[in-house]
N, C-alpha and C positions, 0 to 999 in steps of 0.2 A: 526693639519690641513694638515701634508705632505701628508699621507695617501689620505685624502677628493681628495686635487690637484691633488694626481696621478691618483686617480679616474678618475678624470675630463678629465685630458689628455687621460689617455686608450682612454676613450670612445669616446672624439673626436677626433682620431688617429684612430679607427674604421671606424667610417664614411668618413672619408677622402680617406681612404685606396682605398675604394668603388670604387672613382674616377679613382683611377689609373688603377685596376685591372676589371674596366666594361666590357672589351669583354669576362673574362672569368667568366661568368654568374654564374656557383655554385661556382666554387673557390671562386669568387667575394662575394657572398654572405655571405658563412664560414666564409673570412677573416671580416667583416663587423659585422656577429652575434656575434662570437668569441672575437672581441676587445669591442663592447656596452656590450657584458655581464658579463665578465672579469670585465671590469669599474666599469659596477654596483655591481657585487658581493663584490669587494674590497671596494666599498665606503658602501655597505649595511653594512656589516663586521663592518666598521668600526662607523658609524650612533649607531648604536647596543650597541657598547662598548660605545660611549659617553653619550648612553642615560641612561645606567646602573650607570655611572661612569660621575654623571654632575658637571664637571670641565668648564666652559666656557672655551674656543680654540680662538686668537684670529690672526688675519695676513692683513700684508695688502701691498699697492703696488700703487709706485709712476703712476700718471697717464700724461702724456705728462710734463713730466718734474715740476708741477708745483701742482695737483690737485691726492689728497690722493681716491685709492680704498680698502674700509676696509671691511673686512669679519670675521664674529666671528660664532661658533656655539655653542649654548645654548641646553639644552636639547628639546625648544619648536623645534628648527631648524632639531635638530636629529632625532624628533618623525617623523616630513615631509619628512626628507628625508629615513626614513628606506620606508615611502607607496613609493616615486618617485623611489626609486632603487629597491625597491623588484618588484614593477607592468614592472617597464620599464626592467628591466631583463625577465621576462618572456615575452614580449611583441614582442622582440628583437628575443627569440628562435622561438616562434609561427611564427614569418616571416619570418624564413627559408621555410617552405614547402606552405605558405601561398602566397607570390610574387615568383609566378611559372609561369611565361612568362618572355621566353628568347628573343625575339621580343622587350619587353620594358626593355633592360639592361641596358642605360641610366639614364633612369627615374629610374630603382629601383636603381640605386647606388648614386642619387640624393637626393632619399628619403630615404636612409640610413643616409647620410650625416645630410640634416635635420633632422630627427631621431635624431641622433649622438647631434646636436646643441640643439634641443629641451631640452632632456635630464640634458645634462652640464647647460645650464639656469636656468631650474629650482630649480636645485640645487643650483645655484651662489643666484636664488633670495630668498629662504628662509634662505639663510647666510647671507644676505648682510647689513650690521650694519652703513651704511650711505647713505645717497640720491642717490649720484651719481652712487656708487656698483648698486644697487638697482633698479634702473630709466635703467641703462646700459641693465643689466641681461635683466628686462622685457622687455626691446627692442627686447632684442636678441630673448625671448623665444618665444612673439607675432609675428614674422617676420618667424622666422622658423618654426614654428604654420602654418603660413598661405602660407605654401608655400607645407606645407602636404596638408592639404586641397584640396587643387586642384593640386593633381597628377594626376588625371582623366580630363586633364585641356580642351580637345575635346567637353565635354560636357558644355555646355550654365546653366544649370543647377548647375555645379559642379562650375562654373567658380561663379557667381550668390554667392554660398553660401561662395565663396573665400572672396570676394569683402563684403558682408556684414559682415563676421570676421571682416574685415581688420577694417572696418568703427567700430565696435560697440569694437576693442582691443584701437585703436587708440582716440577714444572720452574716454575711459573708463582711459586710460594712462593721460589725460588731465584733469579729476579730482584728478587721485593721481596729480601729479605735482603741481595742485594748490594748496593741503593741503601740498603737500612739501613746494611748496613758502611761503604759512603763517608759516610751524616752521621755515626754512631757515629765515623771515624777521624777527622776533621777537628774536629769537636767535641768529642769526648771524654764525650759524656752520651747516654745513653739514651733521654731526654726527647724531644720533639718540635718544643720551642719554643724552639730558637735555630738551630734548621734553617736560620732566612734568612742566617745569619752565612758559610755554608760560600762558595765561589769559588764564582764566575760559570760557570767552565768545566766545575766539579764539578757543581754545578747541574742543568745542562742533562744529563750523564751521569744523575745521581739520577731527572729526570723518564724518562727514556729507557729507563733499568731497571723504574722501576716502570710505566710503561705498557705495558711487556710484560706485566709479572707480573701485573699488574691486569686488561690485554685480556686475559688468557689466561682467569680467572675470569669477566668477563664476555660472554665471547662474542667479542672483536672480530674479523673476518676478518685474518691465517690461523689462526688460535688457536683458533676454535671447534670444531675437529672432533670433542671430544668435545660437544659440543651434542647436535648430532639423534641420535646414538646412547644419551645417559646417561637422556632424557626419554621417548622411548618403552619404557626398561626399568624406567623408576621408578612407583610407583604413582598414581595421577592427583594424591591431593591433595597429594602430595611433588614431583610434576611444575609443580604450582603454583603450590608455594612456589620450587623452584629459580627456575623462569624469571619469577615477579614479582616477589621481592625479594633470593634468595643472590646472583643472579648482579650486581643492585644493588652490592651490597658493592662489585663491581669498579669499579665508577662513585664509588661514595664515596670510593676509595683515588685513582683521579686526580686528582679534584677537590680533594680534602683534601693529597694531594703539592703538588699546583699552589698552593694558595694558604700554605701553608708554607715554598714558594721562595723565593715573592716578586718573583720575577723579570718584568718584562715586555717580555719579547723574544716578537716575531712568530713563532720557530720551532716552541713552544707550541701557540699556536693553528691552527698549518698542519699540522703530527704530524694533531692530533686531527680536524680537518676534512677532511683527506684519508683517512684511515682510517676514520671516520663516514661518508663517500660510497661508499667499497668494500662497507664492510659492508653498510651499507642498503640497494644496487643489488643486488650479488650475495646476500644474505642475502632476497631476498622472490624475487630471480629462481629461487633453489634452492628456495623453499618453495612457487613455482608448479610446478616438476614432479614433489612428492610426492603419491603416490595415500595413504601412510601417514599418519593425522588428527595422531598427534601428533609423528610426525616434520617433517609440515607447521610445525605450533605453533612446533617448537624452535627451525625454520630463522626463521618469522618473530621469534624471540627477536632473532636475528642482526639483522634487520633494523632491528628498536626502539632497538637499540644502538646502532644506528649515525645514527638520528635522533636520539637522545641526546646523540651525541657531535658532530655538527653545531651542535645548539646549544650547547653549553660550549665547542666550538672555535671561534663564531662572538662569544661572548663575550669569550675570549681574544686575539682579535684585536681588539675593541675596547675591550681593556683596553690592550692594545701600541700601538696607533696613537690613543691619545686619546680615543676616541668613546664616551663613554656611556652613549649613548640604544643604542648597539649592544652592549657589555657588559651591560647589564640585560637587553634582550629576548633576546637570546641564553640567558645563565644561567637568565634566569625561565623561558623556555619549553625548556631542556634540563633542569632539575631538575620543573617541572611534570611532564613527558612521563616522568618517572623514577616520579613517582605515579599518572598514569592509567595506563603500562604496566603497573604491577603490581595495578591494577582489571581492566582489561579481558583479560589474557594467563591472570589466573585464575580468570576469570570462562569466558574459554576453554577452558583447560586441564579445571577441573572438569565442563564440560558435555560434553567431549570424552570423560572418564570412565565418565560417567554411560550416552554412546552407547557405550562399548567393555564396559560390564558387563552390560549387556541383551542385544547383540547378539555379543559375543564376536566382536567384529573390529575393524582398526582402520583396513581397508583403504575408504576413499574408495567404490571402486565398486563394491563389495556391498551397501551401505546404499542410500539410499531412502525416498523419502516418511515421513519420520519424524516430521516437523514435523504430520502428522495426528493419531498417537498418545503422540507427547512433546511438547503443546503449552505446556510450561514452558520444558524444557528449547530447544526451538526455537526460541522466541520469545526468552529470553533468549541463546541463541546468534548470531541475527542483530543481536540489540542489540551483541554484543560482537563482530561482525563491524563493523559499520559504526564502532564507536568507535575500532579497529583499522585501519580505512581512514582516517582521517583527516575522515570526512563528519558537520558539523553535524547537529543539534543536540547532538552527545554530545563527549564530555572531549578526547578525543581530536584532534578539531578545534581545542581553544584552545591545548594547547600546539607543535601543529607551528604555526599561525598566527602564533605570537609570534616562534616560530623563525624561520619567513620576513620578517616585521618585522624583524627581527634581519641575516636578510640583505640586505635593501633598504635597513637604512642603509651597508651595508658598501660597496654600489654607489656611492657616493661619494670613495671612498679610494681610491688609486693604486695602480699595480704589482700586487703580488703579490695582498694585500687584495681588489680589485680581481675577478682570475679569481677567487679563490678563492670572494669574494659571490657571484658568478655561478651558478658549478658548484653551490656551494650550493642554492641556487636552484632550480635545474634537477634537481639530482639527486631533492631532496623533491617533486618534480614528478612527475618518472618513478617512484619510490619509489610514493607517492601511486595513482598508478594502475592502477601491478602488485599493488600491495596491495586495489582494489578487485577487479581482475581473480581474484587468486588466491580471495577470500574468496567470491565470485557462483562461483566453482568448487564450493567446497566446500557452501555452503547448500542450490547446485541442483542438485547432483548428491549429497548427503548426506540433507538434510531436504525438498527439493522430488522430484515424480514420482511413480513405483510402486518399492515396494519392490524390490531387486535379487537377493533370494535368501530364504529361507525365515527366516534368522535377522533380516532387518529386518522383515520381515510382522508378525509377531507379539508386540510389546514392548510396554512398560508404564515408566513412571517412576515406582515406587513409592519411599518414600523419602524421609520430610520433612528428614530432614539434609541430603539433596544436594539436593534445589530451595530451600533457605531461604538458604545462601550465593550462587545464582545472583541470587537474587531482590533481598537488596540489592547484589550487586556491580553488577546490570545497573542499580538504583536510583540508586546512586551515578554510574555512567558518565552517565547525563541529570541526575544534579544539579549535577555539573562543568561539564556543558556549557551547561547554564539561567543560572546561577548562579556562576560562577569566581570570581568578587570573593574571597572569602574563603580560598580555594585556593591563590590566586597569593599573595595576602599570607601566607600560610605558607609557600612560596617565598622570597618577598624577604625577610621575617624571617629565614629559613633565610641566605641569601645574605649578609644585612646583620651575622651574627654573626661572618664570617671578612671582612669588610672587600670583599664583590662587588655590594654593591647601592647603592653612590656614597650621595648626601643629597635626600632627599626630593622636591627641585626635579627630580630625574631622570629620579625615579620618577611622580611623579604625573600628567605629561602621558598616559603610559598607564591609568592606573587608568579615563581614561574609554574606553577600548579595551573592560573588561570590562560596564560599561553598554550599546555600543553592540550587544554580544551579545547579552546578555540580553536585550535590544527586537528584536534580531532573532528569537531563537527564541522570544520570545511570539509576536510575528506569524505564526511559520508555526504552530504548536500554535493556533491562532486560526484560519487558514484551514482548517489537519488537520480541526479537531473541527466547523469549518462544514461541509465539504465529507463527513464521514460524516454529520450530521443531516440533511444535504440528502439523501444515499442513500437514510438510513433514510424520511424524510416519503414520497419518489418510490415507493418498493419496499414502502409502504404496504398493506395490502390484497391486492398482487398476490401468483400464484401464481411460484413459481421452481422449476425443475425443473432436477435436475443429470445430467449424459448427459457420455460420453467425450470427450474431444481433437477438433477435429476433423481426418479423418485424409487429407486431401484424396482420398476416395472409397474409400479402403482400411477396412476396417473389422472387423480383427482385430490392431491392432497389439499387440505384445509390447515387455516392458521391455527388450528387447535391443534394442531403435531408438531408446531414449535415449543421452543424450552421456552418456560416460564421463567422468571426472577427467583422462583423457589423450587423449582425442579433442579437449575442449574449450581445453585449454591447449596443446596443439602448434602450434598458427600464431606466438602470443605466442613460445613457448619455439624455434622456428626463426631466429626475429631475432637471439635471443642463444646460439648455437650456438658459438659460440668461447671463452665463456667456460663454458658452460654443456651441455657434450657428451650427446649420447644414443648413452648405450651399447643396442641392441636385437637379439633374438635371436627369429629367424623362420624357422621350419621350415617354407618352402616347401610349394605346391599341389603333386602331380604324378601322372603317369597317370590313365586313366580314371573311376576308383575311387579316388579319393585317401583317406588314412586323413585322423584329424583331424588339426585343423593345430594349430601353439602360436603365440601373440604375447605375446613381454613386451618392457618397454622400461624404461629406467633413467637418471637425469639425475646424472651425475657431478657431484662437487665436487670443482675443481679443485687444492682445498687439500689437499685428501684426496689426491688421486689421486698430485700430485707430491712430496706429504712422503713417498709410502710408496718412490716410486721414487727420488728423491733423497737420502731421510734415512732412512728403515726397514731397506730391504732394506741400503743399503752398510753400516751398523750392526751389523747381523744377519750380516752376511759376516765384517766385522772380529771381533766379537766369535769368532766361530766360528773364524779364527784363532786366536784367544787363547787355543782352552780348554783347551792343553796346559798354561797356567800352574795349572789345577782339577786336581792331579794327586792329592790325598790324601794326601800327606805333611806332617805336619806339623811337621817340623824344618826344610822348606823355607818354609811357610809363618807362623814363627816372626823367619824370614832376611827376609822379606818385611818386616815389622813395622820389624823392627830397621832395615833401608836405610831405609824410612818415615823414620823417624826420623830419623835421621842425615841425611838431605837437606833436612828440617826444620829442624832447626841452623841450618843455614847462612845461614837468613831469620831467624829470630828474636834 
């Protein structure tokens, strides 16, 4: 654990540094990237070695004289922390050339600092081996969370998406708590590990709380609402870390509750499978009718989650009904898909950046043929589109792959088990191909064509901070997918340290699963590199001449006869109008001489729309009632205290 701690410190000793050295804006910044990445490489380093080598590490630390903070790492702990240190190191390099306004040197050595705190957090919270550690860390990390957020704090907007974080980490923090206080009451310790002793009935309350409190953190449909709004206010490489690995956390809290139960009852894994198909259908369906790139990204957050949670619920179910061969592939390919999401999502997220800083927009249909003069950034952009759709040869592929393995054993089990294989199934299907549809939106209407307005014309990716994390994330997404062998087994060591990865006999009928990949994507990288040297021999010598579209006889088209981001996706987004409403506002043609006309259009989310009319506004009524109890008196407000009290009593 010395290593971990020094980690810890580096990296908050980076951010702090920020503070002192703010007026000297590059220096300032070096010293800041240099100490965060430092931190993370030594704690990755060392994440790595413990996950090879699963020895449980255990430490701990008196807290105000009286009350124990214990931190252990396990290998499930090391898997989390190799995604939080690898994503957050490169996250940290990309914001060197990324926060380039010397003007805001305050704010960025602020949000280095926060940075710096996020980082340490989350780390402390997938170690932390009792309530208190645990309860502490998440403080720490939702607080420093939300204070990135709203860097851009001017904007009514940004401030808005600040303030509903804060509300949906803080109500989310109050479910765990409460499943803490049921094991805390029943057991009487703080600890984490006699958890499995509490009642069956209590049990099943405990998972039920904290899967609220956990889906609220990571995204799960309806809990996500602060999603799409916290990520396009936050700065990209903070955008990157949230949705590749904080929102992770909330995945580690399920998983880490579930196998601390103990329990194997089927209602486990049906919670989570059924909530996993909401989120992932409606979470890629919302992210097909964003024209905004990284409120796109957020909603596909939602999505990932919920393919995530497909597979751990499909595990769970065949942890309940016996089936092993179905428990493994499930878990393997739901905690895989927990490490390529945070390759590929930040691999997005930052390239998504890199287009919103060049061309100061983030809107879909203004961009434009980009991919001719940001050919890094483009190229590694569709790499992490396709990893993102789920299409061979890249990461992305192997572990929704395992997941569907995962549900085609399930198709053997009865009843419940049964549909639920199914829907499964089906859902990562439909998932699957909303997720290609949405992503062929965004490429060909962002990085394919003519530019769409003056601010895409003219852009440049200058910047080797921000193309040097592109460059291995997109590295990494085709090494996962060439090569998994060694990925998944850091999975299953993950898995095999909390008792989810059964005995080797299990396990190994699939390991040739990952060979028979890897002879697949040679084969095609075989035919790929035949079939351009065959171009190049052919195209030999000859001349090629490049001339416009052809424009069947017309022959002055303008970029305003290209598909839009909303012309393209309306046929798809008509199917699912019931769940998925389009709000639009259209100031009709009229008389001879019509002035100009307006068209916008807007895809609700129905989570949104009926929390605010169900739960906000009556809220906001009630309290508005109450606020004669706000009167300024404070001898009344004293009487207050006192009833408190006294009605206290009476429980205790």
């Amino acid at each position: 654990m010395n290593h971990f701690f020094l980690a810890i410190l580096i990296i908050a000793s980076g951010g702090a540094l920020t503070l002192i050295l703010q007026k000297q804006f590059t220096f300032m910044k070096a010293v800041g990237v240099l100490g965060i990445s430092t931190g993370c490489l030594i704690g990755l380093i060392d994440a790595l070695f413990k996950l090879f080598n699963p020895v449980s590490h255990h430490l701990s630390f008196n807290y105000l004289n009286s009350l124990s903070l214990t931190f252990q790492i396990d290998g499930l702990s090391a898997f989390f922390l190799v995604a939080i240190f690898a994503v957050s190191l490169l996250a940290s390099i990309f914001s060197f050339h990324y926060m380039s306004k010397p003007e805001k040197s305050l704010r960025t050595a602020v949000n280095y600092l926060f940075f710096s705190l996020l980082i340490a957090s989350m780390a402390l919270v997938v170690t932390a081996s009792n309530i208190l550690a645990f309860m502490l860390s998440w403080e720490i990390m939702s607080l420093s969370s939300f204070f990135l957020v709203i860097y851009d704090y001017q904007s009514p907007e940004n401030r808005r998406a600040g303030y509903l974080y804060f509300i949906f980490s803080h109500v989310g923090a109050m479910f765990i708590f409460a499943a803490f206080g049921l094991i805390y009451g029943y057991t009487g310790s703080l600890g984490f590990n006699i958890t499995a002793e509490i009642p069956e009935t209590v049990k099943i309350l405990v998972f039920i709380f904290s899967f609220i409190g956990f889906g609220s953190k990571a995204g799960v449909f309806p809990f996500h609402i602060w999603l799409p709004h916290a990520h396009p206010a936050a700065p990209s490489h903070i955008s990157a870390v949230m949705s590749g690995v904080m929102i992770k956390t909330g995945i580690y809290g399920i998983l880490r509750i579930y196998t601390l139960l103990d329990l194997s009852t089927p209602l486990f894994g049906q919670i989570v499978v059924i909530a996993g198909m909401v989120s992932g259908i409606l979470g890629i369906v919302y992210a097909l009718g964003q024209n905004d790139l990284k409120r796109l990204l957020a909603y596909c957050s939602v999505e990932n989650i919920g393919i995530i949670l497909i597979g751990l619920g499909i595990g769970m179910i065949g942890v309940s009904s016996g089936n092993p061969s179905m428990a493994v592939l499930g878990f393997t390919g739901g905690l895989l898909h927990v490490l390529n999401h945070s390759i590929f999502k930040s691999l997005l997220f930052m390239g998504a950046g890199i287009v919103i800083q060049k061309t100061g927009s983030r809107s879909i249909n203004v961009l434009g043929g980009l991919l001719k003069s940001m050919k890094i950034t483009g190229t590694t952009f569709i790499i992490g589109s396709i990893a993102i759709s789920g299409l061979p040869p890249f990461n992305g592929f192997v572990s929704e792959f395992f997941i569907y393995l995962g549900g085609f054993q399930g198709v053997a089990l009865d009843k419940a088990s049964f549909v639920l294989s199914i829907l499964a199934i089906v859902s990562l299907a439909v998932i699957g191909g909303l997720a290609l549809a949405c992503f062929t939106k965004v490429v060909g209407v962002a990085f394919q064509g003519e530019p769409r307005s003056n601010a895409a014309a003219d852009v440049d990716e200058k910047g080797p901070s921000m193309l040097l994390p592109l460059i291995i994330l997109s590295g990494a997404c085709l090494v996962i997918g060439v090569l998994p062998g060694v990925f998944i087994n850091m999975a299953v060591n993950a898995l095999s340290s909390v008792g989810l990865a059964f005995t080797p006999d299990t396990i190994e009928p699939f390991t040739k699963i990952t060979g028979n990949i890897s002879m697949a994507a040679l084969i095609f990288f075989i035919f790929l590199l035949s079939v351009l040297a065959l171009r190049t021999i052919l195209y030999k010598g000859k001349t090629i001449s490049r001339s416009g579209t052809w424009g069947c006889g017309f022959t002055q088209p303008t970029v305003k006869m290209q598909y839009t981001g909303t012309s393209y996706a309306s046929f798809i987004l008509e199917f699912f109008k019931p769940i998925a409403p389009n709000h639009e506002v259209l100031k009709s043609v009229q008389g001879r001489f019509p002035e100009k006309t307006k068209y916008s259009s807007r895809i609700n989310d129905i989570a949104e729309l009926h929390m605010e009319n169900v739960i906000v506004r009556p809220v906001l009524w009630l309290f508005d009632k109450l606020r004669w109890i706000q009167h300024g008196d404070i001898h009344l407000y004293i009487g207050y205290i006192l009833l408190a009290i006294i009605v206290l009593l009476f429980f205790v």
